[in-house]
C-alpha positions in Angstrom: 15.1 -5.5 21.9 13.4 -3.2 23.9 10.9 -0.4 22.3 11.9 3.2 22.2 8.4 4.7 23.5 9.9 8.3 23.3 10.1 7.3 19.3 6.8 8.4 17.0 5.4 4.9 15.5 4.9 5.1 11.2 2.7 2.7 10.0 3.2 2.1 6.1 0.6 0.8 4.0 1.7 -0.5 0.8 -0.4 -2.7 -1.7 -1.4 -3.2 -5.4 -3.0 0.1 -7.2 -6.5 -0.6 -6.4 -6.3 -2.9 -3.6 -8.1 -0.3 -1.3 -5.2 1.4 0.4 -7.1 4.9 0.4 -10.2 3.4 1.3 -8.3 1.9 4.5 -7.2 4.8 5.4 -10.2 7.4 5.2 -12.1 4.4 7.9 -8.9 4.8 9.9 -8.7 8.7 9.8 -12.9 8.6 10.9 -12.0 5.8 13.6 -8.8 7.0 14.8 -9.3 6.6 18.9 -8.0 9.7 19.6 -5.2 9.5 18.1 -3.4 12.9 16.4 -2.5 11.2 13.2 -0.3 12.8 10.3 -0.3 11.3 6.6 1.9 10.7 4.0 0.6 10.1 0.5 3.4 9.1 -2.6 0.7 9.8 -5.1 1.4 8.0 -8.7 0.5 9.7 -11.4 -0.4 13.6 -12.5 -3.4 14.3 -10.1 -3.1 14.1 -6.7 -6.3 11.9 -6.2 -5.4 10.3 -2.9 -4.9 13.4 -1.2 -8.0 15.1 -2.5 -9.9 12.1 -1.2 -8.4 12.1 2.4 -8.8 16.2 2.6 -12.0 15.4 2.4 -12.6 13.7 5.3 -12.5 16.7 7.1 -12.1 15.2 10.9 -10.2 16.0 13.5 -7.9 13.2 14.0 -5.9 14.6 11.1 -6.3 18.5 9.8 -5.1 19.1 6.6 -2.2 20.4 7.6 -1.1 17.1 8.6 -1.0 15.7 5.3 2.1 15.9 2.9 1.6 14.9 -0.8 4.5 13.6 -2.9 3.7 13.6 -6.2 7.2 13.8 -7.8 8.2 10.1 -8.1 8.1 6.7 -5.9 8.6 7.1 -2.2 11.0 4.1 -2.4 13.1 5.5 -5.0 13.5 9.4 -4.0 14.0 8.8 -0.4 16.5 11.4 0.3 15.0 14.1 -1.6 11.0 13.6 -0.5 10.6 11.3 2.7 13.4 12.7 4.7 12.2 16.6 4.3 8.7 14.7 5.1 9.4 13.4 8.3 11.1 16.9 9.4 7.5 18.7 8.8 5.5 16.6 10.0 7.9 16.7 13.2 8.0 20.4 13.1 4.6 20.9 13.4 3.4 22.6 16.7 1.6 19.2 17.6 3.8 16.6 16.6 1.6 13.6 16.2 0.9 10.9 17.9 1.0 8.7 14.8 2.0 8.9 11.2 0.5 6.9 8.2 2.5 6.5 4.8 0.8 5.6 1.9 2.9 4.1 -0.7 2.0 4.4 -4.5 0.8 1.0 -5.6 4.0 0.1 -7.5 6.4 1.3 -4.9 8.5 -1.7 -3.1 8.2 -1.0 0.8 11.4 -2.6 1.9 13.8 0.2 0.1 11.4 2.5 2.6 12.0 0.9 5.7 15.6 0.8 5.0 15.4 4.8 5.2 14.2 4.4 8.8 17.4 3.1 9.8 19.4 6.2 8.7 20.8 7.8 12.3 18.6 11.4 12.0 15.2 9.4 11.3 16.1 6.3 13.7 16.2 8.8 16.6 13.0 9.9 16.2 11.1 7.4 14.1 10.2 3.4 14.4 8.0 1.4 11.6 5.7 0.5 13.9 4.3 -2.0 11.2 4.4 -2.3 7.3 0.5 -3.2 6.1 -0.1 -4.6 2.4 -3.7 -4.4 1.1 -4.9 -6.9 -1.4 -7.4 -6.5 -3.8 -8.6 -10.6 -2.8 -11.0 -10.6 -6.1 -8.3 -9.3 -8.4 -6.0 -12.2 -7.0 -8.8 -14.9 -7.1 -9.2 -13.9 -10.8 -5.6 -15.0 -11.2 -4.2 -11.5 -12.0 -1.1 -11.6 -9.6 -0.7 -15.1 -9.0 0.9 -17.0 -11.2 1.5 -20.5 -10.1 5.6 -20.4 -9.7 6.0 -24.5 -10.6 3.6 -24.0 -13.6 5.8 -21.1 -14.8 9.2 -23.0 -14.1 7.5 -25.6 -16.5 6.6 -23.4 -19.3 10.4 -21.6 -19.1 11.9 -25.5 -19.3 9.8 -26.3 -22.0 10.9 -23.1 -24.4 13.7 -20.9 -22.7 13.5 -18.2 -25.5 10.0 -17.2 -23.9 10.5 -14.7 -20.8 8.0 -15.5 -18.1 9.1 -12.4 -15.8 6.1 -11.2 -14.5 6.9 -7.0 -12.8 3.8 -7.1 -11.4 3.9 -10.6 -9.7 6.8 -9.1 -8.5 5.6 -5.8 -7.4 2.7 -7.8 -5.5 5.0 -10.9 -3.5 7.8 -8.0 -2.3 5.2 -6.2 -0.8 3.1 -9.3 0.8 7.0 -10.3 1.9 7.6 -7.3 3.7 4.1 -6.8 5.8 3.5 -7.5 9.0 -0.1 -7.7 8.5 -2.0 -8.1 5.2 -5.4 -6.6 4.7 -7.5 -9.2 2.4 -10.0 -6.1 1.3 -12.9 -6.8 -1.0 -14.4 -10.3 0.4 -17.5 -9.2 -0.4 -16.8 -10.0 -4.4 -15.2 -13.2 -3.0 -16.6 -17.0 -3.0 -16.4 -18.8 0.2 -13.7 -20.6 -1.3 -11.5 -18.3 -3.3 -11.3 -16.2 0.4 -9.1 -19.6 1.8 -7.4 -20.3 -1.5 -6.3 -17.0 -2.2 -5.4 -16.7 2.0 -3.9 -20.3 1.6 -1.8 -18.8 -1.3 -0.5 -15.7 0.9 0.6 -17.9 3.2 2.6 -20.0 1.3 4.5 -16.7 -0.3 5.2 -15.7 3.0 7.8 -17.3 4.7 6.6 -16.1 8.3 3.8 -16.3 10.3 1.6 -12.8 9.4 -1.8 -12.2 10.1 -4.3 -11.8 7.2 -7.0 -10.1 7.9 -10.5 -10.1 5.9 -12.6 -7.3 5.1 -14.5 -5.9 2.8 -14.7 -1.5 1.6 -11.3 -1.3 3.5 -12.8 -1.6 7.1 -10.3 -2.5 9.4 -10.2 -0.9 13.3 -7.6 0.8 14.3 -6.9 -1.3 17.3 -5.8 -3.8 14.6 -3.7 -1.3 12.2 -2.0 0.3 14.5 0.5 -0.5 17.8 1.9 -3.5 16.5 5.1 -2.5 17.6 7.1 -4.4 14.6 10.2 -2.0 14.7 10.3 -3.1 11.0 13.8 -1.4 10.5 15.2 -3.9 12.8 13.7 -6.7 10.9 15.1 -6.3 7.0 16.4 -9.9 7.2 13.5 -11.3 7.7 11.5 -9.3 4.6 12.9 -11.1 1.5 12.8 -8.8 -1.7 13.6 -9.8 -5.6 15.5 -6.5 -5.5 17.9 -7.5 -2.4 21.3 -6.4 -3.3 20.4 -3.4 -6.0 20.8 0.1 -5.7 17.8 1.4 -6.6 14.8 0.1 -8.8 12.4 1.9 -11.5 9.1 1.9 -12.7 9.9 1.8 -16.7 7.3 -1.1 -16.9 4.4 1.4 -15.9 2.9 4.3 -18.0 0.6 7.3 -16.2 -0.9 9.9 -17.6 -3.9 12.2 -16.6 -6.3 12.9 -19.0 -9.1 16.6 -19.1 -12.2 15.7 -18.8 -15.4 17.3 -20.1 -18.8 17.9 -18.3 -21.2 14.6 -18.5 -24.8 14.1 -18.2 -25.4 10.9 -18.2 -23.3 8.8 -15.3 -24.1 5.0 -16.2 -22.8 5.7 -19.6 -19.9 7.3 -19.1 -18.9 4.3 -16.7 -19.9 1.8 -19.5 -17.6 4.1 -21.6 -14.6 3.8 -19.0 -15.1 0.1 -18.5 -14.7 -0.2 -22.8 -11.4 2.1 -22.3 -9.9 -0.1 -20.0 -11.5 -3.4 -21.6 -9.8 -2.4 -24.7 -6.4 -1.0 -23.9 -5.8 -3.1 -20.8 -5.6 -0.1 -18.0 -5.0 -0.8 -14.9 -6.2 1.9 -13.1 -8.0 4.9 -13.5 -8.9 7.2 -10.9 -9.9 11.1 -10.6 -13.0 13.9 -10.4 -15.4 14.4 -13.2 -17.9 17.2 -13.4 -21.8 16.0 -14.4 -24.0 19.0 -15.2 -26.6 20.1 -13.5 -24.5 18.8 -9.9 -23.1 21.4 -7.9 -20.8 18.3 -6.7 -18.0 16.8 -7.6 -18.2 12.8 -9.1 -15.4 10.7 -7.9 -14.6 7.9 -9.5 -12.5 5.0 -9.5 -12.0 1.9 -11.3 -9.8 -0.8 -10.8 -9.3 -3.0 -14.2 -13.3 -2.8 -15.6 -14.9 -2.8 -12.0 -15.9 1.4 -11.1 -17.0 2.9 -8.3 -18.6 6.6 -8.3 -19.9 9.0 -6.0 -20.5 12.5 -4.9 -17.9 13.3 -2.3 -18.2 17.1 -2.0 -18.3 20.4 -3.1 -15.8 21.6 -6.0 -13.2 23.6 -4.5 -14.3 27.3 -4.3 -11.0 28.8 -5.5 -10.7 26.2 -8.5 -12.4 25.7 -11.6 -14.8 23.0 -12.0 -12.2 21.1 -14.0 -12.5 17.3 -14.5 -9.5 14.9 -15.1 -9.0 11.3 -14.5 -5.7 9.3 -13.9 -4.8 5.9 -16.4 -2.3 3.3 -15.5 -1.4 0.9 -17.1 1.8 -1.2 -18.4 4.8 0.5 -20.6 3.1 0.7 -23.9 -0.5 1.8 -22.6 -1.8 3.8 -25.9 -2.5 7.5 -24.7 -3.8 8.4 -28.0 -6.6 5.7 -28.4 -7.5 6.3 -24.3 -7.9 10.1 -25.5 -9.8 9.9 -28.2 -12.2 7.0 -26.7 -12.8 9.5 -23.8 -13.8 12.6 -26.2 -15.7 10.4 -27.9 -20.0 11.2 -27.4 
């Protein structure tokens, strides 16, 4: 089939909450080519983090106006009522642009979201130029989302009163299934070794030839992320999902909540405290701005299981308090309470 070059390309990246999707996209945003690009971020959780951190960037490939947060559920599930009124301002804009860049929330299946592209008012105007999935490539060579599939049909055989349903192996094979390139991010906490097993592994999920590419702090050209020309919306036979043939989906196996954070004077120790919090209540994720005294700037930080990262990344906002909160993720169950009172605790 021949491309519709009059049609405005979308690349969505999907991947695992931490894998580096945001990372990925702030290189691509300061490396852009050129290129007017527009974003859309389906932020998970009460604080829009993501869009904070892109704002940020401040360059010109992409001026805040060009970015729309949705904050009010999964992209994948709310389709009608967020993406679609999405797409129509970001086309309405006095300079449409040249490219736009959805990020999904790291639980949302892509495939439900390419479907949308096939609808007659966005299909005129829109094409999935490509579906990316980032992969946090130490996460997987620790084992936390990949299970070995005969090992598991083992253990059910063995005792069939024991469900071995893994969501989040789930979550993570639909969206390696329906990418047209993965994004192998953090080699740099990677052996030699675990980098081909855990790319051997990708490969055998995937039942078609897709490109893996490694990198480490999200760095990826543009060249590579975009102009694939995939017309992904043409494709949905060849993307396999666990949820083929349902309506819709949910996220009932997730909890997020954000959580106010006071001042801090001491950094390193309120990372070791973080890294006890999610030690101790398995979180998954935690993410958001913290205020340290004494800094006229704003700490971000981000942790991804007990690995953080902090930094300054700017100013605090000059018509905003100087308010810290941080984000926690984690499985249905997560314990608010205990997170709470583990973060007020001195």
């Amino acid at each position: 089939m021949t491309a519709d070059f009059t049609k405005i390309p979308v690349t969505i990246i999907t991947g695992f909450l931490g894998a580096g999707k945001t990372t990925v996209i702030r290189n691509l945003l300061e490396n852009a080519g050129g290129r007017r690009l527009a974003l859309i971020i389906n932020e998970f959780g009460d604080v829009g983090v993501d869009g904070d951190i892109l704002r940020s960037c401040g360059v010109e490939s992409c001026p805040e106006e060009n970015i729309v947060e949705l904050a009010n559920g999964c992209i994948c599930c709310t389709v009608a009522d967020d993406f679609a009124p999405a797409m129509e301002r970001l086309l309405s804009l006095p300079q449409r642009p040249d490219h736009i860049v959805i990020e999904t929330s790291g639980l949302a299946l892509p495939k439900p979201l390419v479907k949308a592209f096939d609808w007659p008012p966005i299909r005129a105007r829109l094409t999935v130029d490509a579906v990316i999935a980032v992969v946090d490539g130490a996460a997987v060579a620790a084992g936390r989302f990949a299970d070995d599939p005969e090992k598991l049909l083992a253990q059910r055989a063995e005792d069939m009163a024991i469900d071995h349903d893994n969501p989040l192996e789930e979550v993570y094979t639909d969206q390696l299934l329906c990418a047209d390139l993965i994004v192998l991010n953090k080699t740099d906490l990677m052996e030699g070794e675990e980098i081909k097993r855990v790319s051997t592994e990708i490969e055998a999920a995937v039942p078609r030839a897709v490109r893996i590419v490694e990198t480490r702090e999200g760095k990826v050209a543009a060249e590579i992320l975009l102009g694939l020309k995939a017309q992904a919306e043409d494709d949905l036979a060849n993307r396999p999902s666990h949820h083929d043939g349902e309506e819709d989906h949910d996220h009932e196996d997730f909890d997020s909540f954000a959580l106010p954070v006071k001042a801090i004077a001491d950094t390193a120790a309120f990372i070791a405290r973080l890294q006890d919090i999610a030690s101790a209540h398995d979180v998954l994720r935690i993410k958001g701005y913290v205020e340290v005294s004494g800094k006229p700037m704003r700490l971000l930080v981000q942790g991804v299981g007990t690995r953080f990262r902090n930094h300054f990344d700017g100013a605090w906002p000059a018509d905003a308090p100087r308010s810290g909160s941080l984000v926690f993720i984690g499985e249905k169950g997560i314990d608010r309470s205990a997170i709470s009172a583990a973060l007020s605790a001195q």
